[in-house]
PyMOL commands that place a pseudoatom at each C-alpha (Angstrom):
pseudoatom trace, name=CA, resn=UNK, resi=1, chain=A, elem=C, hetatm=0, pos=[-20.622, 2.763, -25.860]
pseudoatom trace, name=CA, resn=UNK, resi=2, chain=A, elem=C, hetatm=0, pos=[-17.904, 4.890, -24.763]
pseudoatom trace, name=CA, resn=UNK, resi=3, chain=A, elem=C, hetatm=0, pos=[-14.260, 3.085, -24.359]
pseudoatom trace, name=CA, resn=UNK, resi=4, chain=A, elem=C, hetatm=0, pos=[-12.512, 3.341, -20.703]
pseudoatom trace, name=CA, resn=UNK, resi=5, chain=A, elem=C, hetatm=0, pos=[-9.073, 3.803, -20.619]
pseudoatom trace, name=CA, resn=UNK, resi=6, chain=A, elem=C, hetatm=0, pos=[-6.647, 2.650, -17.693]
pseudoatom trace, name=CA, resn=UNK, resi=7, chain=A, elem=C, hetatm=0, pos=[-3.430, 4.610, -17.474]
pseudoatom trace, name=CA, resn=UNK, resi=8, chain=A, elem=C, hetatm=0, pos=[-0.675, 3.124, -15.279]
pseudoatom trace, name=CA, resn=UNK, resi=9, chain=A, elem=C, hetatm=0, pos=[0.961, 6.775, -15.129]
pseudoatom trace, name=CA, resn=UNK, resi=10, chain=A, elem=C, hetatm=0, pos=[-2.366, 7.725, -13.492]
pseudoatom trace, name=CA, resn=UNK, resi=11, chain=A, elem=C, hetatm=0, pos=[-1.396, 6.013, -10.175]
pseudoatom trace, name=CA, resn=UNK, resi=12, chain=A, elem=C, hetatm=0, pos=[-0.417, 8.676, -7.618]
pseudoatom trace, name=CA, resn=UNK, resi=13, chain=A, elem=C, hetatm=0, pos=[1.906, 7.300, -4.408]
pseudoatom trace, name=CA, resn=UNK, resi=14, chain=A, elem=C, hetatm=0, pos=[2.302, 9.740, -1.612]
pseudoatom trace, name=CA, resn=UNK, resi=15, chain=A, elem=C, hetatm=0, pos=[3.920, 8.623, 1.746]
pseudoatom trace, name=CA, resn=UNK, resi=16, chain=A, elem=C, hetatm=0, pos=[4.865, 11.476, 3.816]
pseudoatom trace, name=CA, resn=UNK, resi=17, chain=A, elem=C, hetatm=0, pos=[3.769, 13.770, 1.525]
pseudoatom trace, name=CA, resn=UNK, resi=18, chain=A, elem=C, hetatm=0, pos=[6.742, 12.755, -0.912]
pseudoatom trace, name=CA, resn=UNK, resi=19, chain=A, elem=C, hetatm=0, pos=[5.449, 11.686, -3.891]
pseudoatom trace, name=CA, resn=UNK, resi=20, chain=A, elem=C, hetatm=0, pos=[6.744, 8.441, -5.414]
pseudoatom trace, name=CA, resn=UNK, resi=21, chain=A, elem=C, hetatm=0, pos=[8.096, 8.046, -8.609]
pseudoatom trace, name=CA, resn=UNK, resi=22, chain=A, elem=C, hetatm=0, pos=[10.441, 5.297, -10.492]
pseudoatom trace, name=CA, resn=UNK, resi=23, chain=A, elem=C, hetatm=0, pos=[7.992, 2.656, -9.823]
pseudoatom trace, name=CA, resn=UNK, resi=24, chain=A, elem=C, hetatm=0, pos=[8.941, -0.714, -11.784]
pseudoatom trace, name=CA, resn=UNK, resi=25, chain=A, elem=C, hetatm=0, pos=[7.089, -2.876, -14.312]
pseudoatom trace, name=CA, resn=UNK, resi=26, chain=A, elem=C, hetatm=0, pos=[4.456, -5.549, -13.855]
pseudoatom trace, name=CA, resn=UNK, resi=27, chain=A, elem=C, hetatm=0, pos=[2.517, -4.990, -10.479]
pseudoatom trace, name=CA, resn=UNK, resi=28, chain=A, elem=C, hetatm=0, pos=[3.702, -2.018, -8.962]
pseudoatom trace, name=CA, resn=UNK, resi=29, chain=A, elem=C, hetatm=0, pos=[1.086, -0.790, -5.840]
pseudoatom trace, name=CA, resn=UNK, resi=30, chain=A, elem=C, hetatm=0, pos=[-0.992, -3.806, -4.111]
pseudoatom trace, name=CA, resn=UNK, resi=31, chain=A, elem=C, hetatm=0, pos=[-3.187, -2.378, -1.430]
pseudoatom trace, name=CA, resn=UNK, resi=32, chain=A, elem=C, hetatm=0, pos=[-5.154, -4.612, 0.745]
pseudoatom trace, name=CA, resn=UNK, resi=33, chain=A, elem=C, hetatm=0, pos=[-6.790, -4.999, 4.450]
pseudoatom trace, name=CA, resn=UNK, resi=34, chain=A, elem=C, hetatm=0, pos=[-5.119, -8.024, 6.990]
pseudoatom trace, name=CA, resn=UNK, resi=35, chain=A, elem=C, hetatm=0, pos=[-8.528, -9.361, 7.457]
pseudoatom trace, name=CA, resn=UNK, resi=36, chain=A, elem=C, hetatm=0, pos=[-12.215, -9.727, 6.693]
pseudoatom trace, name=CA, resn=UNK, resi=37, chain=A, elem=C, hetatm=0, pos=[-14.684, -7.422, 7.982]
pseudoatom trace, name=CA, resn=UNK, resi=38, chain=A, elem=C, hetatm=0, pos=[-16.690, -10.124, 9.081]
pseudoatom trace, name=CA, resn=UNK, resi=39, chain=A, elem=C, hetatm=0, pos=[-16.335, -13.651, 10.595]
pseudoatom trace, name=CA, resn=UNK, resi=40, chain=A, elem=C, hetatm=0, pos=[-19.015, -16.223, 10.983]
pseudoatom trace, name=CA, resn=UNK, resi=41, chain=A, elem=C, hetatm=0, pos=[-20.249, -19.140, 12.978]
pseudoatom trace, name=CA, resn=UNK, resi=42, chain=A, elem=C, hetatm=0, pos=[-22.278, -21.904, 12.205]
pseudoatom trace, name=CA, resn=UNK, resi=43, chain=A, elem=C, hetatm=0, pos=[-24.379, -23.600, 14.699]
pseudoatom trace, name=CA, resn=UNK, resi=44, chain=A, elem=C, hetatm=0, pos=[-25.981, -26.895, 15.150]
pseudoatom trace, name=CA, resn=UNK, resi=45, chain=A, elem=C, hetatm=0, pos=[-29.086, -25.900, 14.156]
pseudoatom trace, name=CA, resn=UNK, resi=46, chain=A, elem=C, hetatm=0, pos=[-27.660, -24.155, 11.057]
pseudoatom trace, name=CA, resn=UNK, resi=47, chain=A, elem=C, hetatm=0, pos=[-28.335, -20.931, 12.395]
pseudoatom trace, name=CA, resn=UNK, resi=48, chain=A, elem=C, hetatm=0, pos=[-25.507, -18.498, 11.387]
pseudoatom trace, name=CA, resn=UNK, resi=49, chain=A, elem=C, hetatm=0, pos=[-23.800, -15.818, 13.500]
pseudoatom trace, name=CA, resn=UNK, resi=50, chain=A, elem=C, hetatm=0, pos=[-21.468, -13.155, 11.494]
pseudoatom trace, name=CA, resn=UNK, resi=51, chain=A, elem=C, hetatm=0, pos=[-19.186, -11.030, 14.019]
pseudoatom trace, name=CA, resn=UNK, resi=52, chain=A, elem=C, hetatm=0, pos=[-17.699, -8.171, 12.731]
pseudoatom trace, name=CA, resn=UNK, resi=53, chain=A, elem=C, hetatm=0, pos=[-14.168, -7.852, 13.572]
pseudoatom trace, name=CA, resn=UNK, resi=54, chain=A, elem=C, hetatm=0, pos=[-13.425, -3.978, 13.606]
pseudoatom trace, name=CA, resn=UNK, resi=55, chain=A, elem=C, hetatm=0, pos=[-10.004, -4.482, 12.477]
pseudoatom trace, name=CA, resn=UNK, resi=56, chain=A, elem=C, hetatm=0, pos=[-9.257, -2.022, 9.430]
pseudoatom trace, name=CA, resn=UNK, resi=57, chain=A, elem=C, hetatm=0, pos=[-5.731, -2.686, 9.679]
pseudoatom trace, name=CA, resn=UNK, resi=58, chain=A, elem=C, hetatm=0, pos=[-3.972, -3.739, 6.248]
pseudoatom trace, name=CA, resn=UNK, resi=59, chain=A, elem=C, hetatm=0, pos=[-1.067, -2.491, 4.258]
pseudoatom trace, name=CA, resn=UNK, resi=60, chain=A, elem=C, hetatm=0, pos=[0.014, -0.406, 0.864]
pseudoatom trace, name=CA, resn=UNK, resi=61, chain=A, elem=C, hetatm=0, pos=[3.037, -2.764, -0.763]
pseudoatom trace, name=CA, resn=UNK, resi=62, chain=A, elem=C, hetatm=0, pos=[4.773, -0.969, -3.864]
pseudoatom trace, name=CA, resn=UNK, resi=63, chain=A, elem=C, hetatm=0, pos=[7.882, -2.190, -5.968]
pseudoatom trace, name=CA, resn=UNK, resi=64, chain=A, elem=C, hetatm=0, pos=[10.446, 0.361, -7.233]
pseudoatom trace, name=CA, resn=UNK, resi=65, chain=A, elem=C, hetatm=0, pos=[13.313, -0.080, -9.527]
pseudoatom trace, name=CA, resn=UNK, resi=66, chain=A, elem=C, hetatm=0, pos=[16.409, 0.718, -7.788]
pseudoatom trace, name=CA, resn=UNK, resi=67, chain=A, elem=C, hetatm=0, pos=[17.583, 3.460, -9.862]
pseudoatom trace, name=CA, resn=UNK, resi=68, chain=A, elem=C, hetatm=0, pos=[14.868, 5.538, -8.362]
pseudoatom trace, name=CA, resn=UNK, resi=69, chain=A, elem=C, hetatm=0, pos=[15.110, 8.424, -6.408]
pseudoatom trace, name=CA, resn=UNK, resi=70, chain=A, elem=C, hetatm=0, pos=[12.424, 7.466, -4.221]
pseudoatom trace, name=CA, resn=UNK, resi=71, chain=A, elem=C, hetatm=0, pos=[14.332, 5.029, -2.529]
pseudoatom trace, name=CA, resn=UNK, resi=72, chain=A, elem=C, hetatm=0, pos=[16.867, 7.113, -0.859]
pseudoatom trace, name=CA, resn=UNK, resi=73, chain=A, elem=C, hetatm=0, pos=[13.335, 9.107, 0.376]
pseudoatom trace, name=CA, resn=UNK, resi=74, chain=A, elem=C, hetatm=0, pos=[11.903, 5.790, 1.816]
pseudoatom trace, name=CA, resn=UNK, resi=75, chain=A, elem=C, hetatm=0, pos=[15.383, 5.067, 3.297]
pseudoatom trace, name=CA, resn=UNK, resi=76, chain=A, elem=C, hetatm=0, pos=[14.908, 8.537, 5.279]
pseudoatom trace, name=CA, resn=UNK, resi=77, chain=A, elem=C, hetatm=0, pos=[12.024, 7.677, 6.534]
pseudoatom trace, name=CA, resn=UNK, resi=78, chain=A, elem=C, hetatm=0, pos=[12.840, 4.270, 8.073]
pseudoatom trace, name=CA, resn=UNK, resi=79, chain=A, elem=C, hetatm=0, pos=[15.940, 5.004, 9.402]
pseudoatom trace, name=CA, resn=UNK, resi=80, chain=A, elem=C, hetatm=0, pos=[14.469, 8.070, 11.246]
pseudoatom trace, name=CA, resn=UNK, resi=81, chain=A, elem=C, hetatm=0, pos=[11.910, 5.794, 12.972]
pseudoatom trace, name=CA, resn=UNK, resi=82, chain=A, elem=C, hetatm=0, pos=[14.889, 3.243, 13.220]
pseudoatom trace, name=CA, resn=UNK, resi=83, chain=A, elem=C, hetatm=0, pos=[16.685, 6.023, 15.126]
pseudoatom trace, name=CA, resn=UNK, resi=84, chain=A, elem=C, hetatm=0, pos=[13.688, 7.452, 17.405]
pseudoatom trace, name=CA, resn=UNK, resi=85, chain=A, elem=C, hetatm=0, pos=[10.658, 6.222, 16.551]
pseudoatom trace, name=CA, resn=UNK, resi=86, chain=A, elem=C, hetatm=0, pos=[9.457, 9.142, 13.679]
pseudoatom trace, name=CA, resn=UNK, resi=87, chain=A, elem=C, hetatm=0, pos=[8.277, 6.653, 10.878]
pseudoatom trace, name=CA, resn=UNK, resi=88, chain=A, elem=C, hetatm=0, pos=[4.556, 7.298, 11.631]
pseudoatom trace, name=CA, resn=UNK, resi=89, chain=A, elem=C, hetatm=0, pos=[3.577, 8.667, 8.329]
pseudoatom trace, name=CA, resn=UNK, resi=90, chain=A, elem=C, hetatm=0, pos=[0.299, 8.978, 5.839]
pseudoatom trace, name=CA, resn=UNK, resi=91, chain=A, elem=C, hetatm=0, pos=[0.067, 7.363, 2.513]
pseudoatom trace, name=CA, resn=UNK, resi=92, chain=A, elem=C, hetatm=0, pos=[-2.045, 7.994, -0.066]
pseudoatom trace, name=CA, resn=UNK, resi=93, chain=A, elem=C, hetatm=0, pos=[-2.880, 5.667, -3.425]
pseudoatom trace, name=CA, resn=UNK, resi=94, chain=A, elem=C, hetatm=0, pos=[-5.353, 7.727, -5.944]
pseudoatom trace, name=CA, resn=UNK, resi=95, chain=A, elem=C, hetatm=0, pos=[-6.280, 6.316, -9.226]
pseudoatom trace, name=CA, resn=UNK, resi=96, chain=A, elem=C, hetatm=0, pos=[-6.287, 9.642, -10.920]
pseudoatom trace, name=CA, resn=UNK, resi=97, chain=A, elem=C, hetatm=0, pos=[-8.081, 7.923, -14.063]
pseudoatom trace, name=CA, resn=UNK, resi=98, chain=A, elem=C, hetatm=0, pos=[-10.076, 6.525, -12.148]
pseudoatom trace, name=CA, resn=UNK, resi=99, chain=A, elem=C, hetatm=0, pos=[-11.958, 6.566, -8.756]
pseudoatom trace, name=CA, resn=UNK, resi=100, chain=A, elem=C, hetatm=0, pos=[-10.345, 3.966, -7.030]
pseudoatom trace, name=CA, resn=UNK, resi=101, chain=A, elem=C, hetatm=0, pos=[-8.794, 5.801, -4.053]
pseudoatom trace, name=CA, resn=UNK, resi=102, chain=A, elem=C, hetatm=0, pos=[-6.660, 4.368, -0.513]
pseudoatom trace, name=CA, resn=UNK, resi=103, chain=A, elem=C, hetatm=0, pos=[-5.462, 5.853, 2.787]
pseudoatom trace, name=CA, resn=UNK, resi=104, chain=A, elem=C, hetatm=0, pos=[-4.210, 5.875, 6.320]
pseudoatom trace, name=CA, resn=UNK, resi=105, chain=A, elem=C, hetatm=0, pos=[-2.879, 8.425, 8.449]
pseudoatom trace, name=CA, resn=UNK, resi=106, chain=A, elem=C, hetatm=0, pos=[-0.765, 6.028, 10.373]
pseudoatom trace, name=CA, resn=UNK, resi=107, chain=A, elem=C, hetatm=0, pos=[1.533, 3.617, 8.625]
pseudoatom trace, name=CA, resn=UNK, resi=108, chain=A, elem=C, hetatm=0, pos=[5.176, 2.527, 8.957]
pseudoatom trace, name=CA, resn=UNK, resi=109, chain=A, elem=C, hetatm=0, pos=[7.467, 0.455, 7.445]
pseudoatom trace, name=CA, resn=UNK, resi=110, chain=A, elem=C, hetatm=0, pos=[8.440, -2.741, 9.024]
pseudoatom trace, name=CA, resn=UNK, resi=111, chain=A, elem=C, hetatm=0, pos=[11.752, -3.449, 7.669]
pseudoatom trace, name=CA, resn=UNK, resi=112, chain=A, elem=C, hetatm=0, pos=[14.068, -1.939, 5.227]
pseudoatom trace, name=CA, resn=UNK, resi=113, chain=A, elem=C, hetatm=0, pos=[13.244, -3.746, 1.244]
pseudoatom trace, name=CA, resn=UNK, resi=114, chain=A, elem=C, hetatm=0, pos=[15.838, -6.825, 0.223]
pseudoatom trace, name=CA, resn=UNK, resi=115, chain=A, elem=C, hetatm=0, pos=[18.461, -5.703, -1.433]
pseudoatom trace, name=CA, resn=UNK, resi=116, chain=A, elem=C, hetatm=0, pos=[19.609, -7.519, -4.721]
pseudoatom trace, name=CA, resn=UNK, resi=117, chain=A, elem=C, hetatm=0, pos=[22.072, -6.590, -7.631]
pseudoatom trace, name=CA, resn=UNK, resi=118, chain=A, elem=C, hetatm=0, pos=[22.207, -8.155, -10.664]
pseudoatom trace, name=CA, resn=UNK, resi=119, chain=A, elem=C, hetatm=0, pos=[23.000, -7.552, -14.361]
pseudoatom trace, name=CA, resn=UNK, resi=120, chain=A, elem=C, hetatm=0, pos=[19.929, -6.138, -15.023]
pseudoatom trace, name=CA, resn=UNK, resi=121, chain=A, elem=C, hetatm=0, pos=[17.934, -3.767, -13.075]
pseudoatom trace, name=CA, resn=UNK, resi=122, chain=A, elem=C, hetatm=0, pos=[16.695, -4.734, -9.672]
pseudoatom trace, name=CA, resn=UNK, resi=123, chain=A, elem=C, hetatm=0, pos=[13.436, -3.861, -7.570]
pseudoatom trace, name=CA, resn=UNK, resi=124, chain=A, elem=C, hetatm=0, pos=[13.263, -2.259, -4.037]
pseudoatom trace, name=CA, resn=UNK, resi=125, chain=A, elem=C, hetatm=0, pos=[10.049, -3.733, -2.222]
pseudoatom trace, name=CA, resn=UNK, resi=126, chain=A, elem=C, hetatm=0, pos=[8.317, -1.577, 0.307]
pseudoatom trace, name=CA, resn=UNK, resi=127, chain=A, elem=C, hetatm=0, pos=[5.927, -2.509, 2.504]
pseudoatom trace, name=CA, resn=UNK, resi=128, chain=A, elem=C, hetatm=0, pos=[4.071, -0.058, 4.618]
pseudoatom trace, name=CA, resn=UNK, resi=129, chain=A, elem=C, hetatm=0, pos=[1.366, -1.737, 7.188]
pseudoatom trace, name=CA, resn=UNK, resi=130, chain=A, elem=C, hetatm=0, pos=[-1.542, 0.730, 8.458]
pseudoatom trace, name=CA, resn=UNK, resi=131, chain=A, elem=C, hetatm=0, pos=[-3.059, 0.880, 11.993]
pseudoatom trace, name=CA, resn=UNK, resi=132, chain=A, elem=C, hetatm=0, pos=[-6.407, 2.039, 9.684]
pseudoatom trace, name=CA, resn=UNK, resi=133, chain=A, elem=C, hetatm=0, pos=[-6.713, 1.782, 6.303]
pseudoatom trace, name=CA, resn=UNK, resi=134, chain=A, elem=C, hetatm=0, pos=[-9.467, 3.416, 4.078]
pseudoatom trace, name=CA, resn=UNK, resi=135, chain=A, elem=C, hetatm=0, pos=[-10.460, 1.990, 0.747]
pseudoatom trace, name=CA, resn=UNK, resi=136, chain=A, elem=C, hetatm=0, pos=[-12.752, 3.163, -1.708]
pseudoatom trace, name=CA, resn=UNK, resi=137, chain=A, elem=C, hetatm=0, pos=[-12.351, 0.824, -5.242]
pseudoatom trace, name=CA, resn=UNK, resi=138, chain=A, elem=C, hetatm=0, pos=[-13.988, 2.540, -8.239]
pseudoatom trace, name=CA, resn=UNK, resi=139, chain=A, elem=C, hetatm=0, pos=[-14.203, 2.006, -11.971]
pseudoatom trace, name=CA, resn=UNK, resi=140, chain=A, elem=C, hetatm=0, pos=[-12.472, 4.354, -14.164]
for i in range(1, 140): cmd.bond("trace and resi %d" % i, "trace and resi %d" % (i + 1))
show_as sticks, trace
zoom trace
């Protein structure tokens, strides 16, 4: 049986075509959808009706240490939408040891991350929500 290897390096961030380095420890991408592709109703009789909601919206959350350089990128980018309206971007998420791939060609940031200092090193959280997000989760 052959062994699989996960590499953590083998996460590739783009948004805007910038790639994103200086990511921090622990979890450092979360990608997910807002809602379920499907919601259901239960009759009376039992009888079960599943709607499917169309909504493909969701959103690509990643945590960076503040020391990176990618952080004065991301601040760009929101304050030129904060300014007039130009934070439209695509993001990307690739598992490059692996097949596990994410995208949209429309997502923004809501809100600039928290801020915090400390004695130690602190984490910038971004959160970018997509109008339509695409998600294909492989194996490696």
């Amino acid at each position: 049986m052959a062994v699989l290897t996960y590499d953590p390096n083998g996460i590739s961030l783009s948004v805007a075509g910038k790639l994103i380095k200086g990511f921090s420890d622990g979890t450092f991408v979360t990608i997910a959808r807002n809602n379920d592709m499907f919601s259901d109703k239960t009759g009376c009789d039992g009888k079960t009706t599943r709607v499917k909601t169309n909504d493909k919206s969701g959103y690509v959350q990643f945590v960076l240490q503040q020391s990176s350089a990618s952080n004065d990128d991301m601040s760009a980018i929101i304050a030129a939408d904060e300014l007039d309206n130009a934070g439209v971007v695509p993001v990307m998420v690739r598992d490059t040891s692996g097949r596990t791939t994410a995208s949209s060609l429309s997502a923004w940031f809501a809100r600039y991350p928290q801020v915090d200092y400390s004695k130690d090193v602190s984490d910038r959280t971004y959160m970018l929500r997509c109008d339509s997000l695409d998600i294909f989760v492989g194996g490696n």
